[in-house]
N, C-alpha and C positions, 0 to 999 in steps of 0.2 A: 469387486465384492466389497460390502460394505460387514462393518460386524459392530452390531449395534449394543458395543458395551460401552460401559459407563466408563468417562476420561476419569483419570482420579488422581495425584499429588496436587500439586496445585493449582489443577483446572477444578479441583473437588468441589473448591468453594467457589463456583463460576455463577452459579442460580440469586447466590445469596447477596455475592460483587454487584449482580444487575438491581436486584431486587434492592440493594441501599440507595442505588443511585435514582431511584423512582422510575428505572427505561424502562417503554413500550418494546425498544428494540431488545431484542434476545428473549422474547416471549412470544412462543414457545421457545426453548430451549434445546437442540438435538445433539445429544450428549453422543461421540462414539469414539470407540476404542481405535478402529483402522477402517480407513475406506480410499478410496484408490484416487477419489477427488471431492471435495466439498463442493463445490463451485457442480458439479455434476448430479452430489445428492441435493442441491439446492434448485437446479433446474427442471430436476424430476418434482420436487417440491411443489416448485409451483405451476407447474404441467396438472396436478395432482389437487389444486387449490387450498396451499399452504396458503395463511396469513401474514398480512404485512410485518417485516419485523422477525420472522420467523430465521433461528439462525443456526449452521449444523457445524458444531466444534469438535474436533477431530485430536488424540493423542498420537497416531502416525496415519502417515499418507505416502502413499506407494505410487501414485501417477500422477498428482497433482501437474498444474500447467502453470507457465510466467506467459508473458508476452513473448511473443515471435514464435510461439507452439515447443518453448523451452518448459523443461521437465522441471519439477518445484516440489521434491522426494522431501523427507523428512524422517527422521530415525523418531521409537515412542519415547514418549517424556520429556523433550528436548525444545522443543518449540509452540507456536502459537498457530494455528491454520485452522481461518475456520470463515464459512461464505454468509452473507445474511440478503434477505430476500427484500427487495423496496421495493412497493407496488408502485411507483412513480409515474404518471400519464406525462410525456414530454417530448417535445418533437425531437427525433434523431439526433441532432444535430446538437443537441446538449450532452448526448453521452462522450464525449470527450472533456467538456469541461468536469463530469461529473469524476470522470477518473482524476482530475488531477485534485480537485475536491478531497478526495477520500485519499489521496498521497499527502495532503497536507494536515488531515487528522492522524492520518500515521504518523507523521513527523512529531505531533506535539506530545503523543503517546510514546514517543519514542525519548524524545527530548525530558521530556517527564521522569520518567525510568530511570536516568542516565543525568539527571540534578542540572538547577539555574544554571552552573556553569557553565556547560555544555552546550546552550543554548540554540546558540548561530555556529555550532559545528556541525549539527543534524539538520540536514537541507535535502531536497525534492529535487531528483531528476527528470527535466520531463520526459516523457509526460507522464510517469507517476512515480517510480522507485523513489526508496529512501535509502540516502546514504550518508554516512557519518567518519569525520574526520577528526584521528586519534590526536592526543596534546601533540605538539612539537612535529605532528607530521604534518603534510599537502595532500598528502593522497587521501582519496576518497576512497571506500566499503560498503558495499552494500548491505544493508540490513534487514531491507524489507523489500516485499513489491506486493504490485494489487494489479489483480487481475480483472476485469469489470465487462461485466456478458450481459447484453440486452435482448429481452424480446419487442418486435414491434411488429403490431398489427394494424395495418394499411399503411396511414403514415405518421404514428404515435409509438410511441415506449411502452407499451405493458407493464412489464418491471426489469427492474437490473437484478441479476444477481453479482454482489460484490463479495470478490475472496480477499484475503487476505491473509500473508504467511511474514512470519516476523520471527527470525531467528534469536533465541531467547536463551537459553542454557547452553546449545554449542559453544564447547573450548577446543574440539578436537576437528578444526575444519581441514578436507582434503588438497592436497596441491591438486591442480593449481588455483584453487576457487579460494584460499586461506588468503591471498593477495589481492581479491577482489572484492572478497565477502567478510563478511564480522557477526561478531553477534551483540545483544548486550550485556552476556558475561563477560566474553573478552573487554567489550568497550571499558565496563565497571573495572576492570581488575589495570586495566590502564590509566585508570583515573584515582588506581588505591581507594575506592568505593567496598564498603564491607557493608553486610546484609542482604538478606535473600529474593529473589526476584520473585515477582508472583504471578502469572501469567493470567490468573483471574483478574487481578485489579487494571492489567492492563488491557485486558479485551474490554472491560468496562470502559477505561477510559475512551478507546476506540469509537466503541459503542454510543457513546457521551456526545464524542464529534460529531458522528455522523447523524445524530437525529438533531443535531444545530444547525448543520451548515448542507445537507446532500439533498434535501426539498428543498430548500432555499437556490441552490446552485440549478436544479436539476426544471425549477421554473424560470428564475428569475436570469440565471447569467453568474458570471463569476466576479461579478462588482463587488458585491459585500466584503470579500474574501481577499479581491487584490493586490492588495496591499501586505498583505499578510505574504501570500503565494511571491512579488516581487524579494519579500524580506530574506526569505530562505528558497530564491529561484539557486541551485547548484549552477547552471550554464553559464548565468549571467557575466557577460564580458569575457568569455572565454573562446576561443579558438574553435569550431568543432567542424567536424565531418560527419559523412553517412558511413554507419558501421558497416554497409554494405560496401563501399568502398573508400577506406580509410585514409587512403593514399591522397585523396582529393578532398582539399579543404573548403568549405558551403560559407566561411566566413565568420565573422563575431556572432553571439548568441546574445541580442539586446533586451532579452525580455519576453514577456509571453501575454497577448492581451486579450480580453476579456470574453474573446471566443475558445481561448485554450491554444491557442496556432504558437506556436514555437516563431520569435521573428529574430531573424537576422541580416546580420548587413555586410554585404558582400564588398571587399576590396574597391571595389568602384564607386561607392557608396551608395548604391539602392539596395533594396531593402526589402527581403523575400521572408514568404510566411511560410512556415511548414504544419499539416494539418495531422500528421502521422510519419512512423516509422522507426526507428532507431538513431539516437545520435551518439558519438562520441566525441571524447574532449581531445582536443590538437595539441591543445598547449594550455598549463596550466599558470 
């Protein structure tokens, strides 16, 4: 169920955020109070022939989805989740690059928030999550993920609808996800950062990225951006496995090239591409 009221503390000023920044994107604007997935009222959207750009910003979310058909709940007032609709004509086979695309505007929206210092500790797991590592520790937090749904008719893209949810005012995370997850209050208050988070200015910034870099990626490839995507790859040189089965380890994580493929190099030294799935780190 959707309930179409108006978000309001600091999503209040979300119309006025876009509207400085001169974006197409978040125009139309779909302001609501609680609905059970953006990503769902945004596919109805454009079932319905919603306009490009068109984006529905949600104050709690009761069913929201991550990758692997994981739940992406949200208490009101607390966070950011909210899907935007690109009418992108593009062959299949760029919606993966396109998601990591939009994991690395998260990161800089994130990195943003969260000051220069910070810079190369907020990095991109592929293939999209963002996670961030506190001063003085190694471990990684997740902070964000992006969820990325495509239509295609025949053998083209229609459009993507992209969610995304970015934990933002959470200080009160439950065990056991307090060890895995973060937000960027916690982050701020680890970094002794004073002043108030705004969740408008950061959907904007969001928003910013992606109408620079998500047509760009979503025709051309992930050239422009690679270098970037390398800078704050999290896996890079790292140990990992399939989270499906942990136990066995798939080898070093060398990078990720310009089709979105996850590449690694196996103890023997060749050197296998992963095009999907789950990974996790072995060894840090």
């Amino acid at each position: 169920m959707t309930r179409a009221v108006c978000a309001g503390g600091d999503l209040a000023g979300a119309d006025a955020a876009i509207a400085a920044r001169g974006l197409t994107l978040g125009m139309p604007l779909v302001r609501l109070g609680e609905t059970v997935s953006t990503n769902d009222d945004a596919k109805r959207g454009a079932r319905a022939g919603a306009s490009h750009g068109s984006v529905w910003l949600a104050e709690s979310q009761t069913g929201g989805r991550g990758r692997q058909g994981r739940s992406w709940l949200s208490p009101r007032g607390e966070n950011l989740m909210f899907s935007v609709l690109m009418r992108v004509r593009c062959a299949p086979a760029r919606v993966p690059p396109l998601s990591l695309a939009v994991g690395l505007v998260v990161r800089d929206a994130v990195a943003r928030a969260l000051g220069a210092a910070s810079d190369l500790d907020v990095v991109v797991k592929w293939p999209n999550d963002v996670l961030v590592r506190r001063p003085g520790e190694r471990r990684l937090r997740k902070v964000a993920g992006i969820l990325v749904e495509s239509s295609v008719i025949g053998q083209t893209v229609d459009h993507a609808v992209i969610g995304v949810g970015i934990n933002v005012h959470s200080r009160a995370l439950p065990e056991p996800i307090a060890a895995i997850a973060t937000s960027l209050a916690l982050e701020r208050d680890a970094r002794g950062l004073s002043g108030d988070l705004d969740r408008a200015s950061i959907l904007a910034d969001v928003l910013a990225g992606l109408a620079l870099d998500v047509e760009t990626v979503a025709h051309a490839g992930l050239s422009r951006i690679h270098a970037r995507l390398a800078r704050y790859d999290a896996l890079a040189g790292k140990e990992v496995g399939s989270a499906d089965a942990p136990s066995v380890v798939l080898g070093v994580a060398c990078g990720i090239d310009t089709d979105g493929r996850l590449l690694v190099r196996k103890a023997c030294g060749t050197r296998i591409t992963l095009s999907s799935g789950e990974i996790c780190v072995r060894a840090v």
